[in-house]
C-alpha positions as CSV (number, residue, x, y, z in Angstrom):
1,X,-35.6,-93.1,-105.3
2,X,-34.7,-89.4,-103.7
3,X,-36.6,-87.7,-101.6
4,X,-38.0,-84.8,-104.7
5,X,-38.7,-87.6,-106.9
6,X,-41.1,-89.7,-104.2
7,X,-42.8,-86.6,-103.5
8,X,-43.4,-85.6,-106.8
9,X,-44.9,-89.5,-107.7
10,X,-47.4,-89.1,-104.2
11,X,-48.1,-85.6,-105.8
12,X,-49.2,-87.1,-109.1
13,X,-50.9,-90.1,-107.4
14,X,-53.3,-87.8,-105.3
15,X,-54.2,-84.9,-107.6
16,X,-56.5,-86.9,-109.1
17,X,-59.8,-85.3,-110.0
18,X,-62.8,-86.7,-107.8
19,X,-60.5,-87.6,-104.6
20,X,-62.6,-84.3,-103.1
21,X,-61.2,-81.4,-100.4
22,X,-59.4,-84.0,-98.3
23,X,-57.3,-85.0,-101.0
24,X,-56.7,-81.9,-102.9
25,X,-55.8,-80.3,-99.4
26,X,-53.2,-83.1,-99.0
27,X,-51.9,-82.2,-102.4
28,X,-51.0,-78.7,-101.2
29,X,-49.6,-79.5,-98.1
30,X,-46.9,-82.2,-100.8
31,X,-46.4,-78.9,-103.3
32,X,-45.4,-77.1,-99.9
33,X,-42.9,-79.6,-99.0
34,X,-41.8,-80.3,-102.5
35,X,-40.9,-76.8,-102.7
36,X,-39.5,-76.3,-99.4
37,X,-36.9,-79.4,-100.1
38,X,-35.6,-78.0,-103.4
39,X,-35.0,-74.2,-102.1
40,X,-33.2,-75.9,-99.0
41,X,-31.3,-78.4,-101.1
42,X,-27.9,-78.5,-100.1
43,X,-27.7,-75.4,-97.8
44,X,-28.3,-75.4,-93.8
45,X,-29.2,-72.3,-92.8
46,X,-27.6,-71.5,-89.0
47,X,-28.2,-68.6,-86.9
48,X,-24.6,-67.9,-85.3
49,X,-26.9,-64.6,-83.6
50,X,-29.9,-62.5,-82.9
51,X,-31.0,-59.3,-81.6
52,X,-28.4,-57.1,-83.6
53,X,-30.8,-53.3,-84.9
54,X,-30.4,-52.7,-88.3
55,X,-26.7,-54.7,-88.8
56,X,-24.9,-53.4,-92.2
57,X,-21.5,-55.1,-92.2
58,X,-19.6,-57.7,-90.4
59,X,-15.5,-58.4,-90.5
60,X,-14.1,-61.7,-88.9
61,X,-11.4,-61.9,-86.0
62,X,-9.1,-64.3,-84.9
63,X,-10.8,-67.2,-82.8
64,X,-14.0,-67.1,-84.5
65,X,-15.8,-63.8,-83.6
66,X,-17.1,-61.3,-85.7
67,X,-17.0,-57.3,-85.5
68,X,-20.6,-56.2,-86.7
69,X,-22.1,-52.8,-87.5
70,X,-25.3,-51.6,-86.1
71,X,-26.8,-48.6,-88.1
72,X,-28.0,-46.4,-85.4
73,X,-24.8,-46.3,-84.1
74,X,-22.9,-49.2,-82.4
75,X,-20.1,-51.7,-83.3
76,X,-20.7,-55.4,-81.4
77,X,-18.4,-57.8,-80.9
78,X,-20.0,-61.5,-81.4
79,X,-18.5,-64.4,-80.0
80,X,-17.3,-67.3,-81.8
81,X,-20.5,-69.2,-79.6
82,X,-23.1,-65.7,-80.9
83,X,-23.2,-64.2,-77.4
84,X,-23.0,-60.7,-78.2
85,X,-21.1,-58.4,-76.6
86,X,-22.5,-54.7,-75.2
87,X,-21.6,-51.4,-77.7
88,X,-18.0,-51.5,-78.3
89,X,-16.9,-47.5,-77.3
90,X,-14.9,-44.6,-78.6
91,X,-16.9,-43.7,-81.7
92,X,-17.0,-40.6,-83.5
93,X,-20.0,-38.8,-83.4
94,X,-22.7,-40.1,-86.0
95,X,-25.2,-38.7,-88.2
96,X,-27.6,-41.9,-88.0
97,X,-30.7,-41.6,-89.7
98,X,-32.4,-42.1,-93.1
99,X,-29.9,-44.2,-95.1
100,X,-27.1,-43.0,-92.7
101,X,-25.2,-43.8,-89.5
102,X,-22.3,-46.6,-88.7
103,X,-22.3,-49.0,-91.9
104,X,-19.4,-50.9,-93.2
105,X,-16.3,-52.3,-90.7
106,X,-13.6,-53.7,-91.9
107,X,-10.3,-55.6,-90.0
108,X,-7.3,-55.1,-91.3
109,X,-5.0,-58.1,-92.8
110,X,-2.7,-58.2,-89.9
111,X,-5.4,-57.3,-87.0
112,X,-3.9,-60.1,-85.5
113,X,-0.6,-58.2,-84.9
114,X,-1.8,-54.5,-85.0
115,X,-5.7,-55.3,-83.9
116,X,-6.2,-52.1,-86.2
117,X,-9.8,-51.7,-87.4
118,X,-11.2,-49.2,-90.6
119,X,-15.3,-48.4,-90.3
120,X,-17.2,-45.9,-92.2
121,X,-19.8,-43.7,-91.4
122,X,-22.1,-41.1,-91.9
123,X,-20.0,-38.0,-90.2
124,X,-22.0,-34.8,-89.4
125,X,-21.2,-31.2,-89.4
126,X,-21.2,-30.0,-85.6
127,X,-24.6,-27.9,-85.2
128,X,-25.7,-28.1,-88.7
129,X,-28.1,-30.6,-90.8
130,X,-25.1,-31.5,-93.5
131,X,-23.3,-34.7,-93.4
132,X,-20.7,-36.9,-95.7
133,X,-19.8,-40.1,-95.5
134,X,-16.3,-40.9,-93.7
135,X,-14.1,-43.6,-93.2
136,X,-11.8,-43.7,-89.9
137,X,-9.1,-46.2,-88.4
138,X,-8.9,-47.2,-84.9
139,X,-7.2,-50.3,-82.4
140,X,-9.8,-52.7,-80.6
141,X,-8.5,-52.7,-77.1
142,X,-7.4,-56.3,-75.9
143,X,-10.5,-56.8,-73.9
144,X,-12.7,-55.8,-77.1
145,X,-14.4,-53.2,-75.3
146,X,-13.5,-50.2,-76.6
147,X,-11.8,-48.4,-79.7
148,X,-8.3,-46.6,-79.2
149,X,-6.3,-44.5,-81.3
150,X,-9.6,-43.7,-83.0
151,X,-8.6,-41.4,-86.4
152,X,-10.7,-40.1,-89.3
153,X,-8.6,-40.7,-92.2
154,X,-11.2,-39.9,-95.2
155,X,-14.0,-37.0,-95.2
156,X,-16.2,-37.2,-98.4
157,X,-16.6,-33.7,-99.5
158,X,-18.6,-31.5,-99.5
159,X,-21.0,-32.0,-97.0
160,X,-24.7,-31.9,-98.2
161,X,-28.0,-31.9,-96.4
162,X,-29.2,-35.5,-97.4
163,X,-29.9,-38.7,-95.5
164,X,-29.5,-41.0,-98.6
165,X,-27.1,-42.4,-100.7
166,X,-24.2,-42.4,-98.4
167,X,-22.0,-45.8,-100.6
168,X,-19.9,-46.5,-97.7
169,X,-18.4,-50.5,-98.3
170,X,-14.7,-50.2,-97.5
171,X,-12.2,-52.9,-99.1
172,X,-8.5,-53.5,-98.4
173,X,-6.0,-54.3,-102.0
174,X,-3.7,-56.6,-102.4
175,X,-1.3,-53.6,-102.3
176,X,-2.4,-52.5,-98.7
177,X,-4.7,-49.1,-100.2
178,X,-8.0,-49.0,-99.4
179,X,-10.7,-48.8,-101.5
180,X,-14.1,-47.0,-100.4
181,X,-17.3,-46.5,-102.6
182,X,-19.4,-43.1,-102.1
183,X,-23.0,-42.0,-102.9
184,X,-24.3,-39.3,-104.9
185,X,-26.2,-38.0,-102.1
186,X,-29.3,-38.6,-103.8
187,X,-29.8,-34.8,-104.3
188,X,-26.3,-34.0,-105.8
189,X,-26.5,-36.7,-108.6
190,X,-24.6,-34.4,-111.3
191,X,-21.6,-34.3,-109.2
192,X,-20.8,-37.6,-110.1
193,X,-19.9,-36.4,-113.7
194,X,-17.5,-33.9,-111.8
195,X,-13.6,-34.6,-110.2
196,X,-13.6,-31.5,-108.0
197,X,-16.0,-33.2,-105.2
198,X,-16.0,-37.0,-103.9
199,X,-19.9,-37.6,-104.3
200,X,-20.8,-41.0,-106.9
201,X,-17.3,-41.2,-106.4
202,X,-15.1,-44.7,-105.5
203,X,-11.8,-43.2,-103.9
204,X,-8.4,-44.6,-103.1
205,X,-6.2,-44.2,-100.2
206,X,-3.8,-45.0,-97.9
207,X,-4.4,-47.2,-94.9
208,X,-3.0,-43.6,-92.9
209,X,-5.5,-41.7,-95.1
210,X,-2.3,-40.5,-97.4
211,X,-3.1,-40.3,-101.1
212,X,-1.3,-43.2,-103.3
213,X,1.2,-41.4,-106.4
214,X,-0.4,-43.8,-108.3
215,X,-3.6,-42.8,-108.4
216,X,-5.3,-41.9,-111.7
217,X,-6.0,-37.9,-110.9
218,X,-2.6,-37.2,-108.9
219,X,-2.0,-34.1,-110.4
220,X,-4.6,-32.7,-112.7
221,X,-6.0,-29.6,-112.2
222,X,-9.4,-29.7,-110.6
223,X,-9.1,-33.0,-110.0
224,X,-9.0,-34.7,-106.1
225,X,-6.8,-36.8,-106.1
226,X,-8.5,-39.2,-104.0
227,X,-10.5,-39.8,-106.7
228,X,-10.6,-43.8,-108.7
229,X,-13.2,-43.7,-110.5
230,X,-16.5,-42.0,-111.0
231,X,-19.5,-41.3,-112.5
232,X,-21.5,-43.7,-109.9
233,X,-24.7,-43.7,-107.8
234,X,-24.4,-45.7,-104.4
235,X,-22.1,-48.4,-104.3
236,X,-23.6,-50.5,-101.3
237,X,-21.3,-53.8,-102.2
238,X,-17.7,-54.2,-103.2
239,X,-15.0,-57.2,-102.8
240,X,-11.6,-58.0,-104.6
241,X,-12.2,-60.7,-107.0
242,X,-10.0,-63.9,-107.4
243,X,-7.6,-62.0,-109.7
244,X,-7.1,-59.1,-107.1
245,X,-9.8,-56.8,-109.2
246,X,-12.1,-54.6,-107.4
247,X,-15.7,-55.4,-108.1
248,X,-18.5,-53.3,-106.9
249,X,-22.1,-52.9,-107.5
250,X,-24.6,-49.9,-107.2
251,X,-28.0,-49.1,-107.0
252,X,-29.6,-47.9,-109.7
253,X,-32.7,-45.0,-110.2
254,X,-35.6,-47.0,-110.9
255,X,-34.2,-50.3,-112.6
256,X,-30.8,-50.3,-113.1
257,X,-28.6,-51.3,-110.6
258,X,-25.2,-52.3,-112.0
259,X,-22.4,-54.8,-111.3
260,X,-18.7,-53.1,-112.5
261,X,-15.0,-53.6,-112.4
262,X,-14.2,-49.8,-111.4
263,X,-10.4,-49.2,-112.9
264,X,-8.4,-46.1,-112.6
265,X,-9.6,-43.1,-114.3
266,X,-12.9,-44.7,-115.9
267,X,-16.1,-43.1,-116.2
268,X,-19.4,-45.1,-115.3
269,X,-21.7,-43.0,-116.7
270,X,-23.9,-42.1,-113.8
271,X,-26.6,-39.9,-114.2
272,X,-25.8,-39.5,-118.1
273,X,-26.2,-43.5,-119.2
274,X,-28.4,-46.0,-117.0
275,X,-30.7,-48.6,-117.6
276,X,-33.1,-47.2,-114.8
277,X,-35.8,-44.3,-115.0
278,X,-37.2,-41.4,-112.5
279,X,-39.1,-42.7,-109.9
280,X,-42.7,-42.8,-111.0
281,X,-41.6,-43.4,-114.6
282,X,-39.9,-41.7,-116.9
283,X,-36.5,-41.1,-118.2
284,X,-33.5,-39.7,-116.9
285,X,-31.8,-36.7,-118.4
286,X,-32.2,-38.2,-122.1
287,X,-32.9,-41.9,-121.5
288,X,-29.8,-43.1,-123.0
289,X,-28.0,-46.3,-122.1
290,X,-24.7,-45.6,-124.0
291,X,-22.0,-42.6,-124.7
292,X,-18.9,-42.7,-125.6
293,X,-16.1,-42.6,-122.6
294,X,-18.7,-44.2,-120.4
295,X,-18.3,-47.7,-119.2
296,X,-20.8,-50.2,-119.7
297,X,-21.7,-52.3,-116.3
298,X,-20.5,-55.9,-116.5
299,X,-24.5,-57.0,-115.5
300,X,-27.9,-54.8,-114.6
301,X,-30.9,-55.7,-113.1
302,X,-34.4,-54.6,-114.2
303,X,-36.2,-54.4,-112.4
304,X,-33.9,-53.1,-109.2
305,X,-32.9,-55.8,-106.8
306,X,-31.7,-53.3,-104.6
307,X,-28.2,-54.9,-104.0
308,X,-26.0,-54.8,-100.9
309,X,-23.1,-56.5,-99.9
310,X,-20.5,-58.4,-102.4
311,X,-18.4,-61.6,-102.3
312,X,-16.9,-64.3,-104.1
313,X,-16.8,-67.5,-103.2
314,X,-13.3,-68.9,-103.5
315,X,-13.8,-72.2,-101.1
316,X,-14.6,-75.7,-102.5
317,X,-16.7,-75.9,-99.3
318,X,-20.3,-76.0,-101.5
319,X,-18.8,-78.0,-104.1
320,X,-17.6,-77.4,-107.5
321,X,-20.5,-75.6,-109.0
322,X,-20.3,-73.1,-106.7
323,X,-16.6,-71.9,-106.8
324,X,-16.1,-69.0,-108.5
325,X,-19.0,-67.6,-108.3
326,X,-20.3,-63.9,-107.1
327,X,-22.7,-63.9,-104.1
328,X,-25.3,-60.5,-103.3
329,X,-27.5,-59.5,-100.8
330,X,-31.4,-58.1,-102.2
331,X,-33.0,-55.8,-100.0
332,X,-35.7,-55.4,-101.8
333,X,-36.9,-58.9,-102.7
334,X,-35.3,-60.5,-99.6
335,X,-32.7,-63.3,-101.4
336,X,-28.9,-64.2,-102.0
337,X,-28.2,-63.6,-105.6
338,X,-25.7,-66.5,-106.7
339,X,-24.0,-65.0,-109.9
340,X,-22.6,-68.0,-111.8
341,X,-19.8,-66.2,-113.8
342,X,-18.3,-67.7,-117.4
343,X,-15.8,-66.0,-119.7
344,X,-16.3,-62.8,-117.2
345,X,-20.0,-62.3,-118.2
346,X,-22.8,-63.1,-116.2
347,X,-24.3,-66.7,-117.4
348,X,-27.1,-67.7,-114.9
349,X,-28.6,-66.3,-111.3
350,X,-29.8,-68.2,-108.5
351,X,-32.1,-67.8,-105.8
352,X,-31.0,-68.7,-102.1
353,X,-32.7,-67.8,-99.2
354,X,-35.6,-66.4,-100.5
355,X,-38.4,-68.4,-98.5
356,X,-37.1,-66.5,-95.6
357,X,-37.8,-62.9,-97.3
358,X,-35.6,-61.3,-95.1
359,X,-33.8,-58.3,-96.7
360,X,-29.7,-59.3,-96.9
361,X,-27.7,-56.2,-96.1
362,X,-23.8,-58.3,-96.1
363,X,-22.5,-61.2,-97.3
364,X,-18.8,-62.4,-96.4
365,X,-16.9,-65.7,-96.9
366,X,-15.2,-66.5,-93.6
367,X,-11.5,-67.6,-92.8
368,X,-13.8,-70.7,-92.8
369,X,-14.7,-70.4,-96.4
370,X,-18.4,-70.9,-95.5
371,X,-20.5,-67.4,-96.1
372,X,-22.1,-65.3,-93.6
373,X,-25.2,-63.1,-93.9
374,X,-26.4,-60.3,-92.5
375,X,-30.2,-59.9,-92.4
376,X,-31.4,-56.0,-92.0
377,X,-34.1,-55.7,-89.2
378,X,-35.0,-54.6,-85.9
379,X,-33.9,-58.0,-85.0
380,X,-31.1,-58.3,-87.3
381,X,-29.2,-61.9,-87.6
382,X,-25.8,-63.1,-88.6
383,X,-26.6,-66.2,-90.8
384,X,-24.2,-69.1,-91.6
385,X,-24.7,-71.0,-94.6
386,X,-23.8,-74.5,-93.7
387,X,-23.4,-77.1,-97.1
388,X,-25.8,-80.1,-96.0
């Protein structure tokens, strides 16, 4: 007999009526445990470390360690053993506050030979209240200290007068371009319908900030060229999927956040179509959830789950079942979404971590193939999820 089914038979043996307080408190202590052993069923939970403010995103190095984000402001370098390391400098100035400051990091595919680094940012305007988000490149010095070289290679523009909505997850293609998601500002949200600015925007460049031929606007009129695809509200997780793809999610209004599969030139409807409301109720411009030229998402959630961070699981390390499948962080109700995938449509969800009710800001496999978490607080912690 397993351990679930033994529990569940002293359960059924002691909730029996008449047995009085003693008993029936004994029963709820056995529900507790019941409960506890099927949420932690085949998952270890390990704390590789602690003490990281407000951590957003995390990229592995060679040897084990990790380059992690701190939102107000600082990049950390974490040992392979969790000791981490004091604020890494040479970054650009910051504009941390509200949604805003240092947020995704990302190591590039031969950091091992260049030790070349992209992170993304909320960059302000010197002396003024207006920010955008940015992405720059930079080398980690040898010692890990410091940042060298350090380059802005992407300004979203124009600048606005928000601290929300900033997008800012940065993911390398198969080609070598890099792919960055950006926010609609929160205040600017009709700007996503347009191709003259870069906010609700995903953009495309090169790893030296150049502008790929290939991209879909490369010579329209009125048109950046940066631009891949648009019509989006604040993409907070994106990852290249088994097939090379780029898959990204966003947050949506009230309800409505979105999983998509951005491609070149498409239109994702934002604020026209969405399966959210207004804040408070109500609908948004006029409440449809369909028009034609505008993409459907692949999978929404209502109500929101408030998604960040993005990554598919392509390691046999949690078994068969798991392989495959799409893994996101909720803020709002403090889990790790596993997205079981079938036929490319969304077939099942699952529940991890959410006995801890932390909120999940990242989530990464590893060179390891085991996946790391990021857990937003004050006392942030990079998680490793360990198969029992």
């Amino acid at each position: 007999m397993n351990q679930v089914s033994a529990l569940s038979e002293l359960v059924a043996a002691i909730s029996i009526p008449g047995r009085g307080r003693a008993w029936g408190a004994a029963a709820s202590i056995v529900v507790l445990l019941l409960s506890s052993t099927v949420v932690a069923a085949g998952l270890q939970v390990q704390t590789v470390s602690t003490g990281l403010e407000k951590p957003w995103g995390v990229t592995f190095l060679p040897g084990g360690r990790f380059l992690v984000t701190e939102r107000p402001g600082r990049l950390r370098l974490v040992e392979a053993d969790g000791r981490l390391g004091a604020p890494i400098t040479g970054l650009p100035s910051i504009a941390a506050g509200g949604q805003g400051g240092l947020l995704d990091v990302l190591a590039d595919t031969d950091f091992a030979g260049n030790r070349t680094v992209y992170f993304c940012f909320s960059e302000p305007v010197a002396g003024g209240s207006a920010n955008s988000t940015a992405l720059a490149r930079a080398r980690l010095s040898a010692d890990g200290r410091r940042l060298e070289e350090m380059k802005v290679i992407f300004s979203q523009r124009p600048k606005v007068a928000s601290s929300a909505h900033f997008g800012c997850r940065v993911v390398e293609a198969k080609d070598g371009t890099l792919f960055l998601t950006l926010g609609d500002r929160f205040s600017r949200k009709e700007d996503a319908q347009k191709l003259d600015n870069h906010l609700g925007k995903i953009v495309r460049i090169g790893k030296d900030g150049t502008v790929p031929r290939d991209n879909p606007f490369v010579g329209r009129p009125g048109a950046l060229p940066e631009i891949w695809s648009y019509g989006h509200r604040n993409g907070q997780g994106a990852t290249l999927g088994p097939d090379g793809r780029l898959w990204m999610h966003e947050h949506g209004p009230q309800g409505g956040d979105e999983i998509n599969l951005p491609q070149a030139g498409r239109n994702y409807g934002w604020p026209v179509i969405t399966y959210g409301e207004n804040y408070g109720g109500g609908p948004i411009g006029d409440g449809i959830t369909a028009r034609d030229g505008m993409e459907q998402p692949l999978h929404y959630w209502v109500p929101s789950i408030a998604p960040s961070g993005m990554a598919f699981l392509t390691s046999d390390r949690y078994g068969s079942a798991w392989k495959g499948n799409l893994f996101v962080g909720s803020l709002k109700f403090g889990y790790l979404d596993r997205v079981v995938l079938r036929g490319g449509k969304v077939v099942e969800e699952h529940k991890l971590l959410d006995d801890r009710r932390a909120r999940i800001r990242d989530v990464k496999q590893g060179p390891d193939g085991l996946l790391y978490v990021l857990t937003d607080e004050s006392d942030g912690k990079l998680l490793r999820l360990q198969p029992q």
